[in-house]
KENU-283712 format. One record per atom (N, C-alpha, C, CB): z, y, x; residue number from 0; chain. Coordinates in Angstrom, 3 decimals, always signed. Glycine has a CB too. Example, Ala and Ser with C-alpha at 12.3 -4.5 7.8 and 13.67 -1.06 7.14 Angstrom:
2
> w:v:u:n:chain
> +7.800:-5.690:+13.190:0:A
> +7.800:-4.500:+12.300:0:A
> +7.800:-3.300:+13.200:0:A
> +9.046:-4.473:+11.308:0:A
> +7.080:-2.250:+12.850:1:A
> +7.140:-1.060:+13.670:1:A
> +7.870:+0.030:+12.900:1:A
> +5.725:-0.598:+14.084:1:A
***
This chain:
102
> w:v:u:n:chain
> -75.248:+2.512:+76.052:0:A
> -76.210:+3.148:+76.934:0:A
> -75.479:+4.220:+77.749:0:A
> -77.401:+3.762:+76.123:0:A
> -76.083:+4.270:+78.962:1:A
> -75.252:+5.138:+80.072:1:A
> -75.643:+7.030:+79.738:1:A
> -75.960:+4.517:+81.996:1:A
> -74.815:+7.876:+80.048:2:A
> -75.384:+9.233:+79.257:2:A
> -74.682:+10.247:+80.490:2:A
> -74.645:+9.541:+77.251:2:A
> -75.659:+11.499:+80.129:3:A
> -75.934:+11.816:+81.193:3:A
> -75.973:+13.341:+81.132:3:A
> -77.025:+11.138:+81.593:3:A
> -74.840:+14.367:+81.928:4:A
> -75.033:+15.374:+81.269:4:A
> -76.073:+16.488:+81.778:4:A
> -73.854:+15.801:+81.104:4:A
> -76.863:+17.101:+81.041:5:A
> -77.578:+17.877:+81.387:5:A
> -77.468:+19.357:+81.266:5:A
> -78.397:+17.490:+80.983:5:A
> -77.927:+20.418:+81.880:6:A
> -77.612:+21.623:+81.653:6:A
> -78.936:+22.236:+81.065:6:A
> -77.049:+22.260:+82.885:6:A
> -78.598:+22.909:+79.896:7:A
> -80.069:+23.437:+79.053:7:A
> -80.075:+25.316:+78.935:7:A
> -80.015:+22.623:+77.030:7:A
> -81.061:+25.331:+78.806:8:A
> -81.023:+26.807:+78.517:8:A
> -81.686:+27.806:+77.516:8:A
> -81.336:+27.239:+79.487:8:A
> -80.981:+27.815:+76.311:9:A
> -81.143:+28.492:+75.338:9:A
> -81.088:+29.790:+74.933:9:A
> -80.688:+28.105:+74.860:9:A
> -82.387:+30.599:+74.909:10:A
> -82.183:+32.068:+74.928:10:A
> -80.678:+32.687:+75.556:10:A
> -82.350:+32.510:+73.385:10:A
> -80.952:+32.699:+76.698:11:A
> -79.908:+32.841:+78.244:11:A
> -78.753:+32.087:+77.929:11:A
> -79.286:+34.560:+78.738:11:A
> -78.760:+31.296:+77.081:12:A
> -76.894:+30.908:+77.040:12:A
> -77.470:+29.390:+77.498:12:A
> -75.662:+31.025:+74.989:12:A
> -76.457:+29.310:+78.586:13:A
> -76.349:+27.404:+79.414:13:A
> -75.224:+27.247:+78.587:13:A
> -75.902:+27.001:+81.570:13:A
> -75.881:+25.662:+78.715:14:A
> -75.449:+24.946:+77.463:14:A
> -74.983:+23.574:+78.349:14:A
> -76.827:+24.718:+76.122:14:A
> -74.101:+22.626:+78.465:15:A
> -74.044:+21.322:+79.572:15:A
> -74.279:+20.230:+78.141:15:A
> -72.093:+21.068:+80.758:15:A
> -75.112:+19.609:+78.193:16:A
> -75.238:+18.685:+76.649:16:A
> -75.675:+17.170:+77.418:16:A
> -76.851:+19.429:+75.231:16:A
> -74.689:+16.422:+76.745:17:A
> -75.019:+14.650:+76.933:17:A
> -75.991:+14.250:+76.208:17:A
> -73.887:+13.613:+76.504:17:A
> -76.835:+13.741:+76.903:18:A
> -77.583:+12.601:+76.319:18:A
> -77.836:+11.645:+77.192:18:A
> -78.775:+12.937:+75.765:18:A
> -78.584:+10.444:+76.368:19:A
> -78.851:+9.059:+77.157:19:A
> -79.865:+9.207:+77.950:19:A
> -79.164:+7.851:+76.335:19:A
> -79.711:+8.384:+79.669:20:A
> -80.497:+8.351:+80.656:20:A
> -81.667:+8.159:+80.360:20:A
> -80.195:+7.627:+81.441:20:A
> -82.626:+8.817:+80.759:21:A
> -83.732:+9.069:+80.607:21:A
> -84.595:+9.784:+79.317:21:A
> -84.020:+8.070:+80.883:21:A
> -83.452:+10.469:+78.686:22:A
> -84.172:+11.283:+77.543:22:A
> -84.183:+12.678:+78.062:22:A
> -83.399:+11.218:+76.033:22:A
> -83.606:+12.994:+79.376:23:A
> -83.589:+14.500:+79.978:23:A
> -84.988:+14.927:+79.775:23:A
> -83.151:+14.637:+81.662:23:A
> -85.685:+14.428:+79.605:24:A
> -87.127:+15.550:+79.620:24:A
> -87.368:+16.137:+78.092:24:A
> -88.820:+14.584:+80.119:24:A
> -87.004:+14.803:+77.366:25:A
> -87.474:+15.221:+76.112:25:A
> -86.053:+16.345:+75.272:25:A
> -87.893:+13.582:+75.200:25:A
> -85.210:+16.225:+76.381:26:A
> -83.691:+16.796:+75.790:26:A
> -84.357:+18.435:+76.121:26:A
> -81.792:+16.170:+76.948:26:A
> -84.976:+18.800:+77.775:27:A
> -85.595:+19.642:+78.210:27:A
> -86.591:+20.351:+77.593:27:A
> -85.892:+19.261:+79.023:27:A
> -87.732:+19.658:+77.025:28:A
> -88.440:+20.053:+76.302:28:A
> -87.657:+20.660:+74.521:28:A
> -89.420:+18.885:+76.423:28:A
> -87.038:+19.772:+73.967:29:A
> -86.835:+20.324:+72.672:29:A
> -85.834:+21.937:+73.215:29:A
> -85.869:+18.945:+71.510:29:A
> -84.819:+22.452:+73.790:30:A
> -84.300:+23.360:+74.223:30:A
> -85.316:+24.556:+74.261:30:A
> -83.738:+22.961:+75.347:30:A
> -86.445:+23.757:+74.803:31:A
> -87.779:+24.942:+75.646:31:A
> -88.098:+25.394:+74.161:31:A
> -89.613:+24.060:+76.796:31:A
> -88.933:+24.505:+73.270:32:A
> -89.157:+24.566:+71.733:32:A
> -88.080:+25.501:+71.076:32:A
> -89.052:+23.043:+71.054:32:A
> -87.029:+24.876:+70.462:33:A
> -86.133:+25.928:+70.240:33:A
> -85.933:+27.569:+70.855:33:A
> -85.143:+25.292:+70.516:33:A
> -86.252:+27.558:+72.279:34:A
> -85.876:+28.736:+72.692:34:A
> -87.084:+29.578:+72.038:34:A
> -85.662:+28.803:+74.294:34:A
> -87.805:+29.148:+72.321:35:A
> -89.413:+29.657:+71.949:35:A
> -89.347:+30.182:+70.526:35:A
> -90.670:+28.315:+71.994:35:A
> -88.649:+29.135:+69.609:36:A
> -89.167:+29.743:+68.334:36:A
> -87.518:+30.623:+67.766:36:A
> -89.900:+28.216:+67.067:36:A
> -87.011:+30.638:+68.530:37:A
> -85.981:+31.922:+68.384:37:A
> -86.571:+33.293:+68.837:37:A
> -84.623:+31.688:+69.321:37:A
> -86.837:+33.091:+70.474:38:A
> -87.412:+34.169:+70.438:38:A
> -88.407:+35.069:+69.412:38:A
> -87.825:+33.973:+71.295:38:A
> -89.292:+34.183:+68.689:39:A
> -90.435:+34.830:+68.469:39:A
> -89.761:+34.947:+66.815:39:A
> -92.057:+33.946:+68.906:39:A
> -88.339:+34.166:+66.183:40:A
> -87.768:+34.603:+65.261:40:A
> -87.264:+35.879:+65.675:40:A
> -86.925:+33.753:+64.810:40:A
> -86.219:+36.185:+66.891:41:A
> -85.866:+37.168:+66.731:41:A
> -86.444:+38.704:+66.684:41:A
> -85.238:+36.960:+67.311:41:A
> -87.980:+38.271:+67.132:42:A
> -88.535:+39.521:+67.282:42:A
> -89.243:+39.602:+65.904:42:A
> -89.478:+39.678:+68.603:42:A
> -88.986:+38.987:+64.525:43:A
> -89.424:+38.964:+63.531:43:A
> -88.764:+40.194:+63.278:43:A
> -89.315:+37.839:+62.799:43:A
> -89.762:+41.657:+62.352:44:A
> -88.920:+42.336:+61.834:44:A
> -88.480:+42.502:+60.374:44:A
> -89.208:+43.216:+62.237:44:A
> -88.259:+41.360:+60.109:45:A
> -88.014:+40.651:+58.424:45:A
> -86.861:+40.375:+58.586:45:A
> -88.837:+39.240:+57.816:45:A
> -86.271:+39.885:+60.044:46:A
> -84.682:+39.197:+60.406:46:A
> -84.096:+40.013:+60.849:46:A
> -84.445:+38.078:+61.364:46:A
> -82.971:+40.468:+60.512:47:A
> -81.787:+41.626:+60.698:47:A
> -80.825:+41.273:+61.769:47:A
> -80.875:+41.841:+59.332:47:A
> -80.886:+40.002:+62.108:48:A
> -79.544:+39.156:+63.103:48:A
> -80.026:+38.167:+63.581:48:A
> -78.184:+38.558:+62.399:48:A
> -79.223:+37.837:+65.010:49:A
> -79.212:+36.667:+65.485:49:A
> -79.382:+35.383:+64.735:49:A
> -78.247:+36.653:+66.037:49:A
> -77.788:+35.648:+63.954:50:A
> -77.628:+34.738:+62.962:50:A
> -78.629:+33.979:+62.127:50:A
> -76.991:+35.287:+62.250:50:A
> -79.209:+35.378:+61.572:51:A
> -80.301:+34.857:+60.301:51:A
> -81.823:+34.730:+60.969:51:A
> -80.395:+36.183:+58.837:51:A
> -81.694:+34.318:+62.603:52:A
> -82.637:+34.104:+63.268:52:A
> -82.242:+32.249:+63.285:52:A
> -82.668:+35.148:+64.705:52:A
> -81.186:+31.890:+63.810:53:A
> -80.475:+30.590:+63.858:53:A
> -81.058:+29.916:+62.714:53:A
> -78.870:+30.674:+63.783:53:A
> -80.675:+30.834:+61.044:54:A
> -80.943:+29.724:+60.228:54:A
> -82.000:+30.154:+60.057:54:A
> -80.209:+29.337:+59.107:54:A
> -82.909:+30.881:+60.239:55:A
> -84.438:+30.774:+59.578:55:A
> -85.057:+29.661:+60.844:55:A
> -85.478:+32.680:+59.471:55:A
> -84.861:+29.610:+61.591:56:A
> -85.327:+28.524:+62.882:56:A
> -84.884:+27.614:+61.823:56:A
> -84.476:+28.445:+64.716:56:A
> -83.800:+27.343:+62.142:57:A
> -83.010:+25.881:+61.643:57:A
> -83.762:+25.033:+60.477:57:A
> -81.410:+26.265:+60.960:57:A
> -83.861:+26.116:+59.352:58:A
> -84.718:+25.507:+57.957:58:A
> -85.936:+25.669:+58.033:58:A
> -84.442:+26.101:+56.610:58:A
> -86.788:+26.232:+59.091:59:A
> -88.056:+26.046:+59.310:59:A
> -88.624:+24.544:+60.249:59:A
> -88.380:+27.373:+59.975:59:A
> -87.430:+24.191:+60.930:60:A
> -87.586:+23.241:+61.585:60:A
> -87.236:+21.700:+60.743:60:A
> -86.810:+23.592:+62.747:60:A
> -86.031:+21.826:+60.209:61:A
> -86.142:+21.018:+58.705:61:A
> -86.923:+20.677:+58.150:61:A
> -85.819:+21.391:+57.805:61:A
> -87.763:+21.622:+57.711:62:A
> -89.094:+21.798:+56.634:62:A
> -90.161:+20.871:+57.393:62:A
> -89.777:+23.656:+56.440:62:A
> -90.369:+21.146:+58.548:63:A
> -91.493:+20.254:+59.506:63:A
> -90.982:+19.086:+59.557:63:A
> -91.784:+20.697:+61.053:63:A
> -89.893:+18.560:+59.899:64:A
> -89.494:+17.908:+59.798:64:A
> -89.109:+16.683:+58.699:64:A
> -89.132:+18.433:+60.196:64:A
> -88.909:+16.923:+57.505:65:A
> -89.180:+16.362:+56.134:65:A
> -90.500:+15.961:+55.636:65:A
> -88.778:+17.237:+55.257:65:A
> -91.325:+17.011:+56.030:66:A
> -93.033:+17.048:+55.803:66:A
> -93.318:+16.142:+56.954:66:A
> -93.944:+18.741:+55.958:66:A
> -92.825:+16.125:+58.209:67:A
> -93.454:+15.068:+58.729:67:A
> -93.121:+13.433:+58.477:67:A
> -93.342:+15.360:+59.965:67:A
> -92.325:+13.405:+57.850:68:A
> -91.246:+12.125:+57.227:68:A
> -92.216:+11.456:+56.343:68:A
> -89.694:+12.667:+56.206:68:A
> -92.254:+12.978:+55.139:69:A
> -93.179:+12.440:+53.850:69:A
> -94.247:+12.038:+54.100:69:A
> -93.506:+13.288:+52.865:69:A
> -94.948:+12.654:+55.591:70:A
> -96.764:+12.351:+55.992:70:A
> -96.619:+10.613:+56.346:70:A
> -97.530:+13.527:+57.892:70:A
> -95.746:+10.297:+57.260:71:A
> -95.012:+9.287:+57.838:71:A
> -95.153:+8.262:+56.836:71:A
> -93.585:+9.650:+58.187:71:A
> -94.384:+8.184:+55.594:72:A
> -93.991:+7.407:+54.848:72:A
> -95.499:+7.173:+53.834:72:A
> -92.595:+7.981:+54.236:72:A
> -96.286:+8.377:+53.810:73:A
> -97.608:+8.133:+53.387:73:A
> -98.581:+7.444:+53.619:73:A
> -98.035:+8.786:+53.413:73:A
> -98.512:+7.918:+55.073:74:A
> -99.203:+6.423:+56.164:74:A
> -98.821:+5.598:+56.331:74:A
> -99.422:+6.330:+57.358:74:A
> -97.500:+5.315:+56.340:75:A
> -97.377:+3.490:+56.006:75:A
> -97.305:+2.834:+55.092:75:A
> -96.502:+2.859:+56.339:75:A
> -97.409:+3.645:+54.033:76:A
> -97.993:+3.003:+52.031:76:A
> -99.444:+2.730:+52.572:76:A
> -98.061:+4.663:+50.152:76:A
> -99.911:+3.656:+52.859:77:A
> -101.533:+3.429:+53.050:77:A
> -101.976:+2.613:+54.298:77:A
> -102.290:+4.872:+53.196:77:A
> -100.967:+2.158:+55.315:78:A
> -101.215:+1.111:+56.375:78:A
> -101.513:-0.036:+55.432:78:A
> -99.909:+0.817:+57.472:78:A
> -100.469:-0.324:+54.628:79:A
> -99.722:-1.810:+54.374:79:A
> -100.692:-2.037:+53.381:79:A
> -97.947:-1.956:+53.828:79:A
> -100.812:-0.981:+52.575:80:A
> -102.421:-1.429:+51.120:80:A
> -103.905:-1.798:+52.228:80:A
> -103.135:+0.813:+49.652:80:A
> -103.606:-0.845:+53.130:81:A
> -105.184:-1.692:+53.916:81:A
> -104.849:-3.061:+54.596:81:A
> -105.970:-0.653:+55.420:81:A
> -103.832:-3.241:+55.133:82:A
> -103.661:-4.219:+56.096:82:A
> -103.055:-5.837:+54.730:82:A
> -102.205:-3.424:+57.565:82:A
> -103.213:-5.630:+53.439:83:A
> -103.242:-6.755:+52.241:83:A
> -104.838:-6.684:+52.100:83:A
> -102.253:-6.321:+50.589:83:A
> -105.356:-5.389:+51.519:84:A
> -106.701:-5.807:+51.675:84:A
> -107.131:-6.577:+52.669:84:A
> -107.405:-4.889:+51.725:84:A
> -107.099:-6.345:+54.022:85:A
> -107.539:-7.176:+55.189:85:A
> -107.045:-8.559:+55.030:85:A
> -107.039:-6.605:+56.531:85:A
> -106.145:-8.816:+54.498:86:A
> -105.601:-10.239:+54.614:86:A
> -106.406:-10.725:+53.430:86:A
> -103.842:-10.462:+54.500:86:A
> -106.438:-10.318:+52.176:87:A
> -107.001:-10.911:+51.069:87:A
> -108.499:-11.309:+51.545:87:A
> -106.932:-9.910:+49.795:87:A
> -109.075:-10.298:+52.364:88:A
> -110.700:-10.450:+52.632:88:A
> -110.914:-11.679:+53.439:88:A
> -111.388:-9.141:+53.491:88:A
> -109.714:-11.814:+54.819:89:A
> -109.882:-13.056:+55.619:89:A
> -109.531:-13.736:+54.740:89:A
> -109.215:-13.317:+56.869:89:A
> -108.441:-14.383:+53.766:90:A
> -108.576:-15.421:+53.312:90:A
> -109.340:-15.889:+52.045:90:A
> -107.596:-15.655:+53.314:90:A
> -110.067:-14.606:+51.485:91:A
> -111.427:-15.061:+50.900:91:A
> -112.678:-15.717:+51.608:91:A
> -111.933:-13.978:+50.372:91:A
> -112.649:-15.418:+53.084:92:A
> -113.728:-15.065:+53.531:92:A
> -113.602:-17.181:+54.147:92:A
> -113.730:-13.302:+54.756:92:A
> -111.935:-17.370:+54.441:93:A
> -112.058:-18.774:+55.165:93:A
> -112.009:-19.459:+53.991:93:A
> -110.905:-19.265:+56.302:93:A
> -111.513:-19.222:+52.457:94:A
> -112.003:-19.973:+51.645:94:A
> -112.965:-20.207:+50.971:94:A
> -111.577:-20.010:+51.193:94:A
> -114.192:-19.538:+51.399:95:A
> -115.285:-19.581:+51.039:95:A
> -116.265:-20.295:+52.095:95:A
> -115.551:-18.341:+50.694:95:A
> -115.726:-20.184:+53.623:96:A
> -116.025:-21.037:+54.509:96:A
> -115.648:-22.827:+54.078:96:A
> -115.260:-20.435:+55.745:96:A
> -114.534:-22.467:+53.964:97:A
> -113.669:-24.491:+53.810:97:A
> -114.568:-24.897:+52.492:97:A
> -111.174:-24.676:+53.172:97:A
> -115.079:-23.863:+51.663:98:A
> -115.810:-24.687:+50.482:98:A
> -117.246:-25.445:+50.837:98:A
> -116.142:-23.605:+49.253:98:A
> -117.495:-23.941:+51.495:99:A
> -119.256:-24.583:+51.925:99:A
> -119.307:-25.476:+52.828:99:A
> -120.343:-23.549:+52.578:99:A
> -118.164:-25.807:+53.878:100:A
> -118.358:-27.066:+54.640:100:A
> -117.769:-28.272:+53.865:100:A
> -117.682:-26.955:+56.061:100:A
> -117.112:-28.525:+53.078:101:A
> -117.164:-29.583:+52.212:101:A
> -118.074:-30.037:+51.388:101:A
> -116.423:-29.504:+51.619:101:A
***
């Protein structure tokens, strides 16, 4: 795939970062996200540093991230048990048809 460099901007520091054609918006948007939740880390007064602004972002974003995995992987246990029920019901439902027309 063809890639494409873009210039981002992260709490004032430009950044030139590759990615593949046509992900610039969503490359745009996550930068915007990130910047956002630095800022509003760094103005945490629990965080002493930049730094320990970086990783409290970092493992807060992890955390959503895993949790959205586990929600993910929940809903498709619970797709696949409804979508056997559904199959078991149609083919109760046409073998109970093929009986009564015989």
């Amino acid at each position: 795939m063809t890639q494409r460099t873009v210039e981002i901007n992260i709490i004032d520091r430009k950044l030139k970062v590759t990615c593949p054609i046509g992900q610039e918006s969503a490359l745009l948007s996550a930068a915007a996200e990130l910047t956002l939740r630095l800022t509003k880390a760094n103005k945490s007064k629990s965080i002493a540093s930049p730094e320990q602004a970086i990783l409290m972002t970092a493992l807060n974003l992890t955390n959503e991230l895993l949790a959205a995995k586990k929600k993910l992987k929940v809903e498709q246990q619970e797709n696949k048990r409804r979508i056997a029920l559904l199959q078991s019901t149609i083919e109760q439902a046409i073998s109970t048809t093929s009986k009564k027309q015989a």
